[in-house]
MARLOKOL-425699 format. One record per residue (C-alpha): residue in one letter; x, y, z. Coordinates in Angstrom, 1 decimal. Layout:
<pt><drendo>a</drendo><u>X</u><v>Y</v><w>Z</w></pt>
...
This chain:
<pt><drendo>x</drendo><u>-141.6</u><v>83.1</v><w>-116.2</w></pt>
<pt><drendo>x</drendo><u>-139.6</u><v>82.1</v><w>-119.1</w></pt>
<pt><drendo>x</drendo><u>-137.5</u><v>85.5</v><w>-119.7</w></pt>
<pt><drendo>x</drendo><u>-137.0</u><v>86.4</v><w>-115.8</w></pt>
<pt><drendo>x</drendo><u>-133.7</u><v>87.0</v><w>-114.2</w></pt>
<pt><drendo>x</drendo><u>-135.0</u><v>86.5</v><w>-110.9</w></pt>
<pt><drendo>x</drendo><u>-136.9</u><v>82.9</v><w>-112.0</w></pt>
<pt><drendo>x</drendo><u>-133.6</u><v>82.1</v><w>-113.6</w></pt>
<pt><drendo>x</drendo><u>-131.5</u><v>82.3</v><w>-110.3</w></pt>
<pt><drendo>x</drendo><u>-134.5</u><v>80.8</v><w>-108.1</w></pt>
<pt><drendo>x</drendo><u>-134.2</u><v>77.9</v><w>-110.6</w></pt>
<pt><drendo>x</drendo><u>-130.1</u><v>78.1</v><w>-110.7</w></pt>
<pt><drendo>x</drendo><u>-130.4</u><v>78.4</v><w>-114.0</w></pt>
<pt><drendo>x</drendo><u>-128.1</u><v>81.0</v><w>-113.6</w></pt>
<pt><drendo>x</drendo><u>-125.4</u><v>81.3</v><w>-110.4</w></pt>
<pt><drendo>x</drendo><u>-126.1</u><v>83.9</v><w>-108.1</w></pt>
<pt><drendo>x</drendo><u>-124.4</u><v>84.4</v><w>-104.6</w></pt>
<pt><drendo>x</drendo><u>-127.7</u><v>83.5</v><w>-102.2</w></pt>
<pt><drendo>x</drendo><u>-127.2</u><v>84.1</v><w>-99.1</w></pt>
<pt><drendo>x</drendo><u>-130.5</u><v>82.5</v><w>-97.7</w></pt>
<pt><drendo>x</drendo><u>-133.1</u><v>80.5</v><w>-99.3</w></pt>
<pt><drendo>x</drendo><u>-136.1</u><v>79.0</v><w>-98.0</w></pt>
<pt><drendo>x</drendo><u>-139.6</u><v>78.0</v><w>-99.0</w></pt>
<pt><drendo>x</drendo><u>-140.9</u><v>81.3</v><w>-100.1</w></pt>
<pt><drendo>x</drendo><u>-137.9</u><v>83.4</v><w>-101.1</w></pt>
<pt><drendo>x</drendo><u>-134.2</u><v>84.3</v><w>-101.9</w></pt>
<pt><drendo>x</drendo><u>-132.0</u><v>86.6</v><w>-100.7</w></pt>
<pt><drendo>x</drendo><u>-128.9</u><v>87.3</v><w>-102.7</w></pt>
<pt><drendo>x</drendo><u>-126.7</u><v>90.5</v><w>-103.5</w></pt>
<pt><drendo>x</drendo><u>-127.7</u><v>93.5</v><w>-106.2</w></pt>
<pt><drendo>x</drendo><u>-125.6</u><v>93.1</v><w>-108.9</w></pt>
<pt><drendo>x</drendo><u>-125.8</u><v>97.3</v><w>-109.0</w></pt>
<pt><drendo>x</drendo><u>-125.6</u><v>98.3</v><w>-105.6</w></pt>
<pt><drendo>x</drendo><u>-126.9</u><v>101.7</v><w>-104.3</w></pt>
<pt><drendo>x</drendo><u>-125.5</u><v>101.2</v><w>-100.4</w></pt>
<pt><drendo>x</drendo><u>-122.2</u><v>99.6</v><w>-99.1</w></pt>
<pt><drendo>x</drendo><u>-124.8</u><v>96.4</v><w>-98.4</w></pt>
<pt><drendo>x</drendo><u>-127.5</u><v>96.1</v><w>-101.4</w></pt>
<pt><drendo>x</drendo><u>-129.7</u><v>92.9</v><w>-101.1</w></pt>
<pt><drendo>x</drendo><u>-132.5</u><v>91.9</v><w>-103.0</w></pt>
<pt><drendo>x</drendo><u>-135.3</u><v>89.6</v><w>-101.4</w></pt>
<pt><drendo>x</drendo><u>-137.4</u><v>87.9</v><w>-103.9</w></pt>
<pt><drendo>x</drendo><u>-140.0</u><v>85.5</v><w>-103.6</w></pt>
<pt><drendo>x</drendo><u>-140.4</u><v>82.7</v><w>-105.1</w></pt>
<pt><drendo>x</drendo><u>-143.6</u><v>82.7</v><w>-106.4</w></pt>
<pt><drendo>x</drendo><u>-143.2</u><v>85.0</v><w>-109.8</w></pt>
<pt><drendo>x</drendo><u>-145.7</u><v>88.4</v><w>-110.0</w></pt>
<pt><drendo>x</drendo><u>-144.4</u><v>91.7</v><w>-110.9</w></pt>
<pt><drendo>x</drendo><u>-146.3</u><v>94.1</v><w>-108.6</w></pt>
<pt><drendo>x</drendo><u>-148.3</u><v>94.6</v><w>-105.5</w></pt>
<pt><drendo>x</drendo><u>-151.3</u><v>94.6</v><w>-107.2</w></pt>
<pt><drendo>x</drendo><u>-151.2</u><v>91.3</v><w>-108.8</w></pt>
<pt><drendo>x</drendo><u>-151.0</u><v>89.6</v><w>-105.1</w></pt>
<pt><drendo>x</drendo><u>-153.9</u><v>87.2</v><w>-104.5</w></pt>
<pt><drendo>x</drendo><u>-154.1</u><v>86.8</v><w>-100.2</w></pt>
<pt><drendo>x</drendo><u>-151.7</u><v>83.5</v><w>-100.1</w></pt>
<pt><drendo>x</drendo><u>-149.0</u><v>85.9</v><w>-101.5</w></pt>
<pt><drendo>x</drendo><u>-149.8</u><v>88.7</v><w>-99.1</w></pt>
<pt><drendo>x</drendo><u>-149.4</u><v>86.3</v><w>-96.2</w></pt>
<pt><drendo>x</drendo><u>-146.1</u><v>85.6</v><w>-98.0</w></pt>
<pt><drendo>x</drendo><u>-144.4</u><v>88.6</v><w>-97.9</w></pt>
<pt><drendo>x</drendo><u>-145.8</u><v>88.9</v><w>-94.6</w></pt>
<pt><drendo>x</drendo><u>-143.4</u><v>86.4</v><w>-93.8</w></pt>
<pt><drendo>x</drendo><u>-140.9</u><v>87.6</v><w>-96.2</w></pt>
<pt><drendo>x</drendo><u>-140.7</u><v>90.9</v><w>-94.1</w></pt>
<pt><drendo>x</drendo><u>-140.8</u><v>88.9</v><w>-90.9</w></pt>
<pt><drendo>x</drendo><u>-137.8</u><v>87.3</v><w>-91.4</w></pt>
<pt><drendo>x</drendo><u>-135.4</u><v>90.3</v><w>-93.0</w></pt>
<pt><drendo>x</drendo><u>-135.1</u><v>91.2</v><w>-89.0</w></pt>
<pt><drendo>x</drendo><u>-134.2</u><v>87.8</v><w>-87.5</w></pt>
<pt><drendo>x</drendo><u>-131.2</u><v>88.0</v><w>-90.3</w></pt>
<pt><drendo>x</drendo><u>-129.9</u><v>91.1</v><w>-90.0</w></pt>
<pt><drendo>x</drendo><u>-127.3</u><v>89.7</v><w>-88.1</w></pt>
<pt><drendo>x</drendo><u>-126.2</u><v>87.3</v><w>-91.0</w></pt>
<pt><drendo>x</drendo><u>-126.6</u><v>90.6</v><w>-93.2</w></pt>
<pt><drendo>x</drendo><u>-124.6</u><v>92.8</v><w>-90.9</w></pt>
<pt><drendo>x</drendo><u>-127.7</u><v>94.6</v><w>-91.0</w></pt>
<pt><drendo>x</drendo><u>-127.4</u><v>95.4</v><w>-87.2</w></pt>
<pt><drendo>x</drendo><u>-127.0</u><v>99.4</v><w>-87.6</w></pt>
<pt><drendo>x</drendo><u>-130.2</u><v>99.9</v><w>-89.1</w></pt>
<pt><drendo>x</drendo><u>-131.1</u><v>99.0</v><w>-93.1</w></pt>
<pt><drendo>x</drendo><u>-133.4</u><v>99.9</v><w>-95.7</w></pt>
<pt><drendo>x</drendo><u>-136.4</u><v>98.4</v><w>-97.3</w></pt>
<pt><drendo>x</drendo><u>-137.2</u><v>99.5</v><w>-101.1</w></pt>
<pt><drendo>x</drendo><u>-140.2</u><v>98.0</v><w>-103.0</w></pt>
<pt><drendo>x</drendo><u>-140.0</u><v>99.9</v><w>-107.0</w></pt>
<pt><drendo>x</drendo><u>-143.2</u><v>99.2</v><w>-108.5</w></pt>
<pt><drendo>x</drendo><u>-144.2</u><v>99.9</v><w>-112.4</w></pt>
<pt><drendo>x</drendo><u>-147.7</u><v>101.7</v><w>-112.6</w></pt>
<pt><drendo>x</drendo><u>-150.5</u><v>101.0</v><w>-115.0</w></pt>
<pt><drendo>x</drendo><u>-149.5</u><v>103.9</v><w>-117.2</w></pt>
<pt><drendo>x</drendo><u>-145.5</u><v>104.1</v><w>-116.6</w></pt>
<pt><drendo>x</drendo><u>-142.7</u><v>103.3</v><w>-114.6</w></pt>
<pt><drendo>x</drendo><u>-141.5</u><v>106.3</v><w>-112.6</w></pt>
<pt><drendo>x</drendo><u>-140.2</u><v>104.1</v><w>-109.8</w></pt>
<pt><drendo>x</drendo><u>-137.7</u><v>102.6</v><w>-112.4</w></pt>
<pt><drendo>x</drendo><u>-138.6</u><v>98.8</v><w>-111.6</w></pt>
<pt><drendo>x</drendo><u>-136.1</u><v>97.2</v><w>-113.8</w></pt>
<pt><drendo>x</drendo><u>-136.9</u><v>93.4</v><w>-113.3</w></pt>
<pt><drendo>x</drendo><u>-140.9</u><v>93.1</v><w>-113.6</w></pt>
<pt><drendo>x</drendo><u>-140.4</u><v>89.9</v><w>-110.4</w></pt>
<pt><drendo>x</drendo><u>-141.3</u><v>91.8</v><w>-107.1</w></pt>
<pt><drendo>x</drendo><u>-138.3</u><v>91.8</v><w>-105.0</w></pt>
<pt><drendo>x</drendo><u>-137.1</u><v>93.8</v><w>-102.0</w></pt>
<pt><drendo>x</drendo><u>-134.3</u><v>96.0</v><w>-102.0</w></pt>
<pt><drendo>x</drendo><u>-132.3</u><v>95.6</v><w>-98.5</w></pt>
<pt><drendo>x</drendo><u>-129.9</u><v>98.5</v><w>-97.9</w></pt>
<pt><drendo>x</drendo><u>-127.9</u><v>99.1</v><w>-95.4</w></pt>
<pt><drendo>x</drendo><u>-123.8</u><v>99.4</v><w>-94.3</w></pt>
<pt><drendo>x</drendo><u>-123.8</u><v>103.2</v><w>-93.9</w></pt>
<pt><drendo>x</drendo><u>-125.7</u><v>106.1</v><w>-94.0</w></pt>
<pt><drendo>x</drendo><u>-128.4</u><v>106.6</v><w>-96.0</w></pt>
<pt><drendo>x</drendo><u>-129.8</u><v>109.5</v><w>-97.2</w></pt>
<pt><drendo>x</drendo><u>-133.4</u><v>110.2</v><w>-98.1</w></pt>
């Protein structure tokens, strides 16, 4: 997508701190945490919600999912973390998605509260 953030970093268009790439996302720190550790997983493959998934990117971030455990070392993840997906409805955005690229918030580094 021309205008997206996200696309921009995937592409290096502009610099982000990745901490782990590979063929079907990024990981990299939120710029606005919420948690002592704030990460935000994002594929690759630009769509903005859940319900614009075709199967292929189900399976994706099937994998996507798959492989936030096997990192949480790298992450210091190891006490336990979060998983956040925001999504904007059909008729508003009460979750407050901000960047319309479906990403994963990670958080984790202390307690969190619900």
């Amino acid at each position: 997508m021309e205008n997206c953030v996200f696309c921009k970093i995937i592409s290096g268009e502009i610099k982000s701190n990745i901490v782990y790439d590979d063929e079907d996302f990024v990981i990299f720190p939120d710029l606005n945490p919420k948690a002592k550790l704030h990460y935000l997983a994002v594929p690759k493959k630009h769509f903005a919600t859940l319900a614009e998934m075709d199967e292929a990117d189900s399976m994706m971030l099937g994998r996507i999912l798959g492989k936030i455990p096997i990192l949480s070392s790298k992450l210091g993840l190891e006490n336990g973390y979060r998983l956040i997906i925001n999504q904007k409805g059909e008729s508003g955005n009460d979750a407050g998605q901000e960047v319309m690229h479906l990403h994963i918030h990670i958080l984790a580094g202390e307690r969190l509260e619900m």
